[in-house]
MARGUMI-157091 format. One record per residue: residue number from 1; residue in three letters; x, y, z of N, C-alpha, C, CB in turn. Coordinates in pm, whole numbers, plus 32768, in hexadecimal, padded with zeros to 4 digits. Glycine has a CB too. Layout:
+------+------+------+------+------+------+------+------+------+------+------+------+------+------+
! mike ! balo !  n_x !  n_y !  n_z ! ca_x ! ca_y ! ca_z !  c_x !  c_y !  c_z ! cb_x ! cb_y ! cb_z !
+------+------+------+------+------+------+------+------+------+------+------+------+------+------+
!  NUM !  ALA !    X !    Y !    Z !    X !    Y !    Z !    X !    Y !    Z !    X !    Y !    Z !
...
+------+------+------+------+------+------+------+------+------+------+------+------+------+------+
END
This chain:
+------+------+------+------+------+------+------+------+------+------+------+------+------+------+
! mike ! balo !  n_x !  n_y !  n_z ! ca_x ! ca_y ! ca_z !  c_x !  c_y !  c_z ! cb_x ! cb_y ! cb_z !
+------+------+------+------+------+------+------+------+------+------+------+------+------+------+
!    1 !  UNK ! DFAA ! 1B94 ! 718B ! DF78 ! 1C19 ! 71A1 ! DFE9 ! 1C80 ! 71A3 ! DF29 ! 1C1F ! 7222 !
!    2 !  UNK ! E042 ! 1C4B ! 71E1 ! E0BF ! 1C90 ! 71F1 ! E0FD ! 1CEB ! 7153 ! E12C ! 1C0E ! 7226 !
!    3 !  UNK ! E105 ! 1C67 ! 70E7 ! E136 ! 1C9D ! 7071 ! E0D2 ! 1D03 ! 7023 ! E15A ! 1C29 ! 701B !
!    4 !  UNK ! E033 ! 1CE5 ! 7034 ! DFD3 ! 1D37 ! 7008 ! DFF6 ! 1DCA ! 705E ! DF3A ! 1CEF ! 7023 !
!    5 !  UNK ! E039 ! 1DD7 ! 70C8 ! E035 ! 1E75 ! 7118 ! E0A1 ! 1EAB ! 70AE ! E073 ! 1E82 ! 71E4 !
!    6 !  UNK ! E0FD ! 1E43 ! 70CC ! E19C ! 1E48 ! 708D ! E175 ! 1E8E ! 6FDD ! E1F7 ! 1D74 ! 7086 !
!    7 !  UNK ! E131 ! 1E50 ! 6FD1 ! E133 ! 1E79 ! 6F1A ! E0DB ! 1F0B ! 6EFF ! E0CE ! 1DE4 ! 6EA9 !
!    8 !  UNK ! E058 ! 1F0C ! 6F7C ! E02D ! 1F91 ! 6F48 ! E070 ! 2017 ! 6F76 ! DFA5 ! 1F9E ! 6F67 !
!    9 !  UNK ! E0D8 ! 1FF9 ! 6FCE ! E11E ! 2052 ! 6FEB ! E1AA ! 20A1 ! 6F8B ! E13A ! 201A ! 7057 !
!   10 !  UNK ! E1DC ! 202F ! 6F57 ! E20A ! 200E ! 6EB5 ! E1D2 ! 207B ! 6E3A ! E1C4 ! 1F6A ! 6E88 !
!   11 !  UNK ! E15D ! 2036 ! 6E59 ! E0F4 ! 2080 ! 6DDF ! E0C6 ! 2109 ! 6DE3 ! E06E ! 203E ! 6DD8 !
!   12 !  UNK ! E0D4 ! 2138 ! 6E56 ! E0C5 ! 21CC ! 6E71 ! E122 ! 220F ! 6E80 ! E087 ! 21EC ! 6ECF !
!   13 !  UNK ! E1A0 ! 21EB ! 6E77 ! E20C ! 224D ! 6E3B ! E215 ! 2247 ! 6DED ! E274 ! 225B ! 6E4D !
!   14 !  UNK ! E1ED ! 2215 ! 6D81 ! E20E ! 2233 ! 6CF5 ! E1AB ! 2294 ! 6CB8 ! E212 ! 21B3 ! 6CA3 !
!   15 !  UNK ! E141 ! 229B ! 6CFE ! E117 ! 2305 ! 6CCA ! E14A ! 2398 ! 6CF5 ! E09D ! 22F6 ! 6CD9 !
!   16 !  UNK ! E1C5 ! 2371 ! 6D50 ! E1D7 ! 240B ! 6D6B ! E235 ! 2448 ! 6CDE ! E237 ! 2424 ! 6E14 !
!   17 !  UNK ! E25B ! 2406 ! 6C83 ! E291 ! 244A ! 6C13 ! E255 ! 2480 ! 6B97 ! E2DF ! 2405 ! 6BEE !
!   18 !  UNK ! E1BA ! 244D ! 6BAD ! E15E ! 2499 ! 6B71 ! E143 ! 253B ! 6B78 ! E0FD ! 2460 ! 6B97 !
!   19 !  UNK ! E14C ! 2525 ! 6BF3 ! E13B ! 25E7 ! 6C09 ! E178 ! 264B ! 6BC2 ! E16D ! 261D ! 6C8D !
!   20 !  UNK ! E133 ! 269D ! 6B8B ! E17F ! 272D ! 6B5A ! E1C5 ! 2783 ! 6BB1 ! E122 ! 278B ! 6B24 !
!   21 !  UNK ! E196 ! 2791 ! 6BFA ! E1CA ! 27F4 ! 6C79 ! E221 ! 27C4 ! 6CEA ! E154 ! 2827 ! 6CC4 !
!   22 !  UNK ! E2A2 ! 280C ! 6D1B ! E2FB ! 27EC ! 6D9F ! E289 ! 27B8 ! 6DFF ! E355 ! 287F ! 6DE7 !
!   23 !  UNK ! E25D ! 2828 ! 6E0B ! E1DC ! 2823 ! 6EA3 ! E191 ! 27A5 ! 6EB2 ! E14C ! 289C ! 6E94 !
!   24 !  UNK ! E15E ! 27A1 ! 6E27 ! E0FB ! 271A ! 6E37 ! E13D ! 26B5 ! 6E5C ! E0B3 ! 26E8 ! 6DBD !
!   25 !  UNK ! E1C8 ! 269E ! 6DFA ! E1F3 ! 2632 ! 6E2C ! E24D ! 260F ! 6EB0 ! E224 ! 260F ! 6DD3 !
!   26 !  UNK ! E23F ! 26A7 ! 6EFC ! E27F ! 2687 ! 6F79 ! E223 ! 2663 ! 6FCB ! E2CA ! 26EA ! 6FB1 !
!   27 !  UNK ! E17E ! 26AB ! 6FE9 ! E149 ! 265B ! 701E ! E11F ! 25CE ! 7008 ! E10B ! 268D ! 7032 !
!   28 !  UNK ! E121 ! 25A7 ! 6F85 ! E10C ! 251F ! 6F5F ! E186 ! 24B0 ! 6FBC ! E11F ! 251C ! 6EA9 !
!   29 !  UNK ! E1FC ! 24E4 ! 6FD6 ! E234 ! 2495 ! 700C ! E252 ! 24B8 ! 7074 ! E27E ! 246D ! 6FDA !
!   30 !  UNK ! E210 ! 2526 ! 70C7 ! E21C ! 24F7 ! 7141 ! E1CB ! 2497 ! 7194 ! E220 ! 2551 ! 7176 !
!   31 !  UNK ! E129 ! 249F ! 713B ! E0DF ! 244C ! 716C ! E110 ! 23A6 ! 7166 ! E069 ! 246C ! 712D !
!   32 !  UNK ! E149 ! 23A2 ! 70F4 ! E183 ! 2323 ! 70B5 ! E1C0 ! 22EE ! 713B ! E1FA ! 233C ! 702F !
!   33 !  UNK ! E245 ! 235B ! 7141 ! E29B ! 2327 ! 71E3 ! E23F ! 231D ! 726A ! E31E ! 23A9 ! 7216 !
!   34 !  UNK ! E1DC ! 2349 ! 7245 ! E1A6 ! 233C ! 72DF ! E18A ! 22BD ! 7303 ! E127 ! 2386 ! 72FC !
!   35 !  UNK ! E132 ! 229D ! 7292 ! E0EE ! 2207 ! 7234 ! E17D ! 21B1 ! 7269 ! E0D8 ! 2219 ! 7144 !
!   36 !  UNK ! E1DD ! 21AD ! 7210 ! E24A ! 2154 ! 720A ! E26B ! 2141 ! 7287 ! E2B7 ! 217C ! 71BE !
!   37 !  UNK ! E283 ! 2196 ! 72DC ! E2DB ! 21A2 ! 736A ! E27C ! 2161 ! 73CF ! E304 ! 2250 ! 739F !
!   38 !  UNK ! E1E8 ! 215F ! 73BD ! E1AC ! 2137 ! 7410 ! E15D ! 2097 ! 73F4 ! E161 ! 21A7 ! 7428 !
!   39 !  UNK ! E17B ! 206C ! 7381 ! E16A ! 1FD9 ! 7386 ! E176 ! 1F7E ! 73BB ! E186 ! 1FB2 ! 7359 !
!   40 !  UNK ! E1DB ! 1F76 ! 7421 ! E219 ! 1F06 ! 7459 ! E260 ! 1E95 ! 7403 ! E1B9 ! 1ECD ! 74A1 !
!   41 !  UNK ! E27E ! 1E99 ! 7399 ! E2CE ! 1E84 ! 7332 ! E34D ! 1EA2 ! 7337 ! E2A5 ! 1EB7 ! 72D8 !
!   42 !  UNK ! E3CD ! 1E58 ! 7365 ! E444 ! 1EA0 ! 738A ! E48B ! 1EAD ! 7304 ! E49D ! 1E57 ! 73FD !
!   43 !  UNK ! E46E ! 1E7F ! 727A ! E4B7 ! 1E90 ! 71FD ! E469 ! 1EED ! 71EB ! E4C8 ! 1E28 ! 7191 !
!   44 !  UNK ! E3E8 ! 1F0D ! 71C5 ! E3DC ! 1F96 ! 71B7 ! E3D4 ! 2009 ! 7213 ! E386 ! 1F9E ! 7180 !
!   45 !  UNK ! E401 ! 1FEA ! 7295 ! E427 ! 206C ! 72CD ! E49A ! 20AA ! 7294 ! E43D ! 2063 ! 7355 !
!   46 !  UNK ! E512 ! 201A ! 728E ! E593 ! 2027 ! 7267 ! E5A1 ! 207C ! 71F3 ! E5CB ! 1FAB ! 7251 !
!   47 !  UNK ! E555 ! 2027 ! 7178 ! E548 ! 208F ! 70E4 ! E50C ! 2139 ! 7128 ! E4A6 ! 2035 ! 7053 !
!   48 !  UNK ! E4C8 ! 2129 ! 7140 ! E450 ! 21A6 ! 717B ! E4E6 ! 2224 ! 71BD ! E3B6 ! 2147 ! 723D !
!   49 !  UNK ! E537 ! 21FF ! 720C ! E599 ! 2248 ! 7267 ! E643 ! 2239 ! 7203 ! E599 ! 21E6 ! 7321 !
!   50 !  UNK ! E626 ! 2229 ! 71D3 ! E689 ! 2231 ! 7141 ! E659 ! 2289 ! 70D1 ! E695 ! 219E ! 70F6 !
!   51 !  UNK ! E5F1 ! 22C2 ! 70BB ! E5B3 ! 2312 ! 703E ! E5B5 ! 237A ! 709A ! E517 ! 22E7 ! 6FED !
!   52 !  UNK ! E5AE ! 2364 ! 713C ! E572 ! 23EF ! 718B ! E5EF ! 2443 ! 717C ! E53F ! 23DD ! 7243 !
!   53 !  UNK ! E66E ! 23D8 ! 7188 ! E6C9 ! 241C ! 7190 ! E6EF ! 2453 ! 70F4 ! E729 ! 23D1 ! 71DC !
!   54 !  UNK ! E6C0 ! 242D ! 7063 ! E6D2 ! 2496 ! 6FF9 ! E6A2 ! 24B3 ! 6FC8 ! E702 ! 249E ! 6FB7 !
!   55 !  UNK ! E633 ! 24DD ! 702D ! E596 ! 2547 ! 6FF2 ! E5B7 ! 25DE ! 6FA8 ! E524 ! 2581 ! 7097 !
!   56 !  UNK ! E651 ! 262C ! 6FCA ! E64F ! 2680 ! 6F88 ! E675 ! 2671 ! 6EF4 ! E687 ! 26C9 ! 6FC5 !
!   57 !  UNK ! E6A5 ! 2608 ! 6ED7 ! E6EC ! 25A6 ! 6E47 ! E65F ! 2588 ! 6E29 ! E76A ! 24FC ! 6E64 !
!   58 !  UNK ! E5EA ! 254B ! 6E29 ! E593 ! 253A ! 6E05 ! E53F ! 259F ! 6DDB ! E577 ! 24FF ! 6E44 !
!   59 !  UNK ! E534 ! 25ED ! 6E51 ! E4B2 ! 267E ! 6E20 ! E513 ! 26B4 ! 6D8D ! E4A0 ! 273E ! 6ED0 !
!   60 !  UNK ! E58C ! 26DA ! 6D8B ! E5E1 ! 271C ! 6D37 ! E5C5 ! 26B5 ! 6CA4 ! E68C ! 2724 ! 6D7F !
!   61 !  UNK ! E55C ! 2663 ! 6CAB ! E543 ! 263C ! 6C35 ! E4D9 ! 26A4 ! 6BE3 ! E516 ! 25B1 ! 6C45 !
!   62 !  UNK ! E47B ! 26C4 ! 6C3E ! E40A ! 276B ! 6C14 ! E44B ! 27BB ! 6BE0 ! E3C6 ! 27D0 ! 6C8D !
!   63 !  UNK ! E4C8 ! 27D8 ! 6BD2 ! E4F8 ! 2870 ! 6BF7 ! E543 ! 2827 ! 6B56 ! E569 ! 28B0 ! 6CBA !
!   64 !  UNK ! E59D ! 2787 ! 6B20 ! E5E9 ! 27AA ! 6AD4 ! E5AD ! 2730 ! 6A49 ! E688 ! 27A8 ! 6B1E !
!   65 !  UNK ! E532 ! 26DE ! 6A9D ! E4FD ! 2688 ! 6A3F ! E55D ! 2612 ! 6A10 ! E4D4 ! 26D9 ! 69D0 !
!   66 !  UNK ! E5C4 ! 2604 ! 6A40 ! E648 ! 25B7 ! 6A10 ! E666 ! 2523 ! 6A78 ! E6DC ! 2635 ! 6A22 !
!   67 !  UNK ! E686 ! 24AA ! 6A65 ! E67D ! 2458 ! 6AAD ! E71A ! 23FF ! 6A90 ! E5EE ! 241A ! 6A96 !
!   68 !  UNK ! E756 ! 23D9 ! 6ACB ! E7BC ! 236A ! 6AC0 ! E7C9 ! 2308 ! 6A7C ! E7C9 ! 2339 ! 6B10 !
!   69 !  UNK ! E735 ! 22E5 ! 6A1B ! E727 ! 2269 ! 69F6 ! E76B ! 222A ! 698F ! E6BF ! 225C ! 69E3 !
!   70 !  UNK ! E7A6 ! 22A4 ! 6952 ! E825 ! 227D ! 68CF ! E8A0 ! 2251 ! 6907 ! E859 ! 2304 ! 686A !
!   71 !  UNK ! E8D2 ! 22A4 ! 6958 ! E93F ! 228D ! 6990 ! E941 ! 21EA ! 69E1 ! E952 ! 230C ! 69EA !
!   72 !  UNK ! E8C2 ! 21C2 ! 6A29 ! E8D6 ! 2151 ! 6A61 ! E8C7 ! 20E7 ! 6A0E ! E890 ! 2146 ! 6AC5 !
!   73 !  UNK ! E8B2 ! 210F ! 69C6 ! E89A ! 2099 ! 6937 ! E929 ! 2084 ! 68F5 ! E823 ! 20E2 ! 68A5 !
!   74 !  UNK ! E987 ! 2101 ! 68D5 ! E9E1 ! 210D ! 68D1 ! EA34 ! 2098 ! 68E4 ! E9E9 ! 2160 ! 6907 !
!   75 !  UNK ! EA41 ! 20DF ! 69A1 ! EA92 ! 2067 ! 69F6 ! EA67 ! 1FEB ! 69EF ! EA95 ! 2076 ! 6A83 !
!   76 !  UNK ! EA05 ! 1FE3 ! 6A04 ! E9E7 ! 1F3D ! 6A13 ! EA10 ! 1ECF ! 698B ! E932 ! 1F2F ! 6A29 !
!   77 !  UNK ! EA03 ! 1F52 ! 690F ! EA2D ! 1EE5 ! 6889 ! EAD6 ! 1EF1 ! 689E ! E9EE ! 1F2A ! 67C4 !
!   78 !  UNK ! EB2C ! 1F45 ! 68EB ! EBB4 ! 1F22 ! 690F ! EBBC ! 1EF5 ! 695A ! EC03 ! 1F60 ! 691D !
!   79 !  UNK ! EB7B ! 1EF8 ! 69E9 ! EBAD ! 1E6E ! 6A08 ! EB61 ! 1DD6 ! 6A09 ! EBDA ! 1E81 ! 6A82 !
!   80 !  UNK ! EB09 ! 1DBE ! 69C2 ! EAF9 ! 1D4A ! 696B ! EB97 ! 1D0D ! 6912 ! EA7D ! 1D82 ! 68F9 !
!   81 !  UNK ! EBAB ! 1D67 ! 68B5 ! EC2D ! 1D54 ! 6855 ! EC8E ! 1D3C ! 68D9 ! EC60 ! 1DF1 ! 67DE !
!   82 !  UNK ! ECB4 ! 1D81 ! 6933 ! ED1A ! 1D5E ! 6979 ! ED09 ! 1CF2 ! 69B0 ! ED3B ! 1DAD ! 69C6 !
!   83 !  UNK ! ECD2 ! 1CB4 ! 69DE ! EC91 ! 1C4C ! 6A4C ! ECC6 ! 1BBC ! 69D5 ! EBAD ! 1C6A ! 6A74 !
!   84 !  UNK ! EC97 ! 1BF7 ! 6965 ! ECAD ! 1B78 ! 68CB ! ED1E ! 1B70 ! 68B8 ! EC76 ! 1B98 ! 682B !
!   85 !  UNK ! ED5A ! 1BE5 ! 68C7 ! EDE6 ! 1C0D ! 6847 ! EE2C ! 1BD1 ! 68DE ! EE1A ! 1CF4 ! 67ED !
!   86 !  UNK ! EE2C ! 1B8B ! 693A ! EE9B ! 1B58 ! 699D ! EEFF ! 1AF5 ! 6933 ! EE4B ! 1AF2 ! 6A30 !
!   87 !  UNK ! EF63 ! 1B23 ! 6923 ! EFC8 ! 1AC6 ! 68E1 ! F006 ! 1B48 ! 6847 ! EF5B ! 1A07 ! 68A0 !
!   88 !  UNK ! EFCB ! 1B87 ! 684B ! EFE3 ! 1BF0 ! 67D6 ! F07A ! 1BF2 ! 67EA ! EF90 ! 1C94 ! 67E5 !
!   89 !  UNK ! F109 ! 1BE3 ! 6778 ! F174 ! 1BD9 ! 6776 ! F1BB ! 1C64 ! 67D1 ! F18F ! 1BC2 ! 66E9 !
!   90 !  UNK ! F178 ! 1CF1 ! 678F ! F19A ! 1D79 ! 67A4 ! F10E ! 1DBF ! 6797 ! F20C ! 1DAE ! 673A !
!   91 !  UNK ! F14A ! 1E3E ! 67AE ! F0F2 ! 1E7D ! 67D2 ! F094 ! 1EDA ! 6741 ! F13B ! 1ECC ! 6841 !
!   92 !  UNK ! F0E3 ! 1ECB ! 66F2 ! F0BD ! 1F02 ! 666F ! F04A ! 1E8E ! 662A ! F156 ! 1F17 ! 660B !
!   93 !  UNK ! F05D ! 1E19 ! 6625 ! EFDC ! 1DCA ! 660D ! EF87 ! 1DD1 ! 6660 ! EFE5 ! 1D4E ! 6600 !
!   94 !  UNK ! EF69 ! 1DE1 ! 66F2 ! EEF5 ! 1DE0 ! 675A ! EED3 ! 1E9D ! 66F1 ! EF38 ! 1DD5 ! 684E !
!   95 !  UNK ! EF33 ! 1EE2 ! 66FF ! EEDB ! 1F86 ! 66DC ! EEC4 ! 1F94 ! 664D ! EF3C ! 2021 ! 6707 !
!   96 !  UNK ! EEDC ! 1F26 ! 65FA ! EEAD ! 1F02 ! 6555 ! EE06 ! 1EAD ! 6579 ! EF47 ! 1E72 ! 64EE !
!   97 !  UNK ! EE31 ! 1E73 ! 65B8 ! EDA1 ! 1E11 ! 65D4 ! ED32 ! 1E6B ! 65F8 ! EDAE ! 1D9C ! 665B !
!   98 !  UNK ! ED54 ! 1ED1 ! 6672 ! ED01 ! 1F55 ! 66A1 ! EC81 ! 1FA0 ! 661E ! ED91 ! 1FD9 ! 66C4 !
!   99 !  UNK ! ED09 ! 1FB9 ! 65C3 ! ECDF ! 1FF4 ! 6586 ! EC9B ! 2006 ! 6522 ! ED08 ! 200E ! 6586 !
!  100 !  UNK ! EC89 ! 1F66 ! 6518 ! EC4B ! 1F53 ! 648E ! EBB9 ! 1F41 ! 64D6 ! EC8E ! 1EC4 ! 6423 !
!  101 !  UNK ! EB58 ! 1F50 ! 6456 ! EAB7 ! 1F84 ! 645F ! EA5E ! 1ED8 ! 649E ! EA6E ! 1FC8 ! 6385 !
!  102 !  UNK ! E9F9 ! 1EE1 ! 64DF ! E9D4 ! 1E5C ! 64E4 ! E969 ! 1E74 ! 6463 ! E997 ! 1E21 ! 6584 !
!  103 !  UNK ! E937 ! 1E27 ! 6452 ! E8B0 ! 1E01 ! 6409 ! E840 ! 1E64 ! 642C ! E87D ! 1D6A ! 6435 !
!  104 !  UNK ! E82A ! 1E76 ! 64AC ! E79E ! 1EB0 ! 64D2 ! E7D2 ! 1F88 ! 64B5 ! E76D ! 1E69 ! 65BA !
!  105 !  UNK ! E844 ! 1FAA ! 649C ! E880 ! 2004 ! 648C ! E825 ! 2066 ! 6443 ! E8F1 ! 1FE0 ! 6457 !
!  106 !  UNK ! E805 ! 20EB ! 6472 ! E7CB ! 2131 ! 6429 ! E848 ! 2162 ! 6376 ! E79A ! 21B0 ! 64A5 !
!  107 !  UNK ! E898 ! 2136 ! 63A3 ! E8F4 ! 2169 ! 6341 ! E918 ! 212D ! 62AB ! E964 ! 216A ! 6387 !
!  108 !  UNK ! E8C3 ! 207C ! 62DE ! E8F5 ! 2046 ! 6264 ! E85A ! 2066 ! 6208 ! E932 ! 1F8C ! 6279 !
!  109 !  UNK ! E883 ! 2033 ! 616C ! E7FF ! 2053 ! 6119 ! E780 ! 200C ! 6148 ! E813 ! 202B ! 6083 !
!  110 !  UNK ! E701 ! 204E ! 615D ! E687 ! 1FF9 ! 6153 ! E65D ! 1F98 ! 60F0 ! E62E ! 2040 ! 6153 !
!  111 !  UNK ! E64C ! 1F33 ! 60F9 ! E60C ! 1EE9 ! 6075 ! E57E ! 1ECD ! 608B ! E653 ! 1E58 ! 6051 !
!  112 !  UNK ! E53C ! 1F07 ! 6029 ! E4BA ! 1EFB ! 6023 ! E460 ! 1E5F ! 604B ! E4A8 ! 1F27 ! 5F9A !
!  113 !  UNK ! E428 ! 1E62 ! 60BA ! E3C6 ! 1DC2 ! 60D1 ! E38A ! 1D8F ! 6039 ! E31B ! 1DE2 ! 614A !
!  114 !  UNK ! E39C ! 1D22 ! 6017 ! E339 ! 1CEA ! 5FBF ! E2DF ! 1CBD ! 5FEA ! E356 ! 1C9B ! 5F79 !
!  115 !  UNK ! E23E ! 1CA1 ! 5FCA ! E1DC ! 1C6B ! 6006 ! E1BA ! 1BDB ! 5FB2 ! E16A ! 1CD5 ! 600E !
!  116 !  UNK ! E1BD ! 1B82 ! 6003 ! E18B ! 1B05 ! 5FA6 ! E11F ! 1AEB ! 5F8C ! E1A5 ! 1A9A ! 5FC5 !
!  117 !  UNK ! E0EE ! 1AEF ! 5F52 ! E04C ! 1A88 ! 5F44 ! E033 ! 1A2C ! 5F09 ! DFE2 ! 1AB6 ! 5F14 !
!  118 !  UNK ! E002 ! 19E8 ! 5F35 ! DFC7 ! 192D ! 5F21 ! DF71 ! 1947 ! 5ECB ! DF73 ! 18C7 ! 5FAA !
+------+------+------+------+------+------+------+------+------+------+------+------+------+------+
END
């Protein structure tokens, strides 16, 4: 029962990035925190009193529509490579390795799917 509270509580912040409007989505999450804080759930109080504290970083998503999600994608594919590249001779092969494109890269050419049929 616990994880069923746990998950719809989950599930109702995400709709707070639906909203068009600052307002809406500030009352959307205050109710959210009320919800969260009063579960008796000490991981989601914990999550719940961690967002409280960068609710003005959050609402300031209304105002610029812009989210982190490149940038953390970013990091995480450097430090993936770093975590690998342990043993790299110098430092010019670990920032050659960086730089080259992976596969999933918006940058390299598309090749058109073929479809098979039997």
């Amino acid at each position: 029962m616990k994880t069923a509270r746990a998950w719809a509580i989950k599930e109702s912040l995400r709709h707070f990035w639906s909203y068009k409007r600052r307002g809406w989505g500030e009352k959307h999450f205050k109710r959210w925190y009320f919800w969260a804080t009063h579960s008796r759930l000490k991981p989601v109080i914990d999550a719940a009193k961690t967002l409280k504290r960068h609710e003005a970083g959050l609402l300031s998503y209304f105002a610029h529509r812009v989210t982190n999600a490149g940038a953390e994608g970013l990091n995480s594919r450097i430090q993936a490579i770093r975590v690998a590249g342990r043993g790299y001779r110098n430092r010019k092969n670990f920032k050659d390795r960086d730089l080259v494109p992976s596969r999933r890269s918006p940058a390299l050419p598309c090749y058109p799917l073929t479809w098979v049929t039997h």
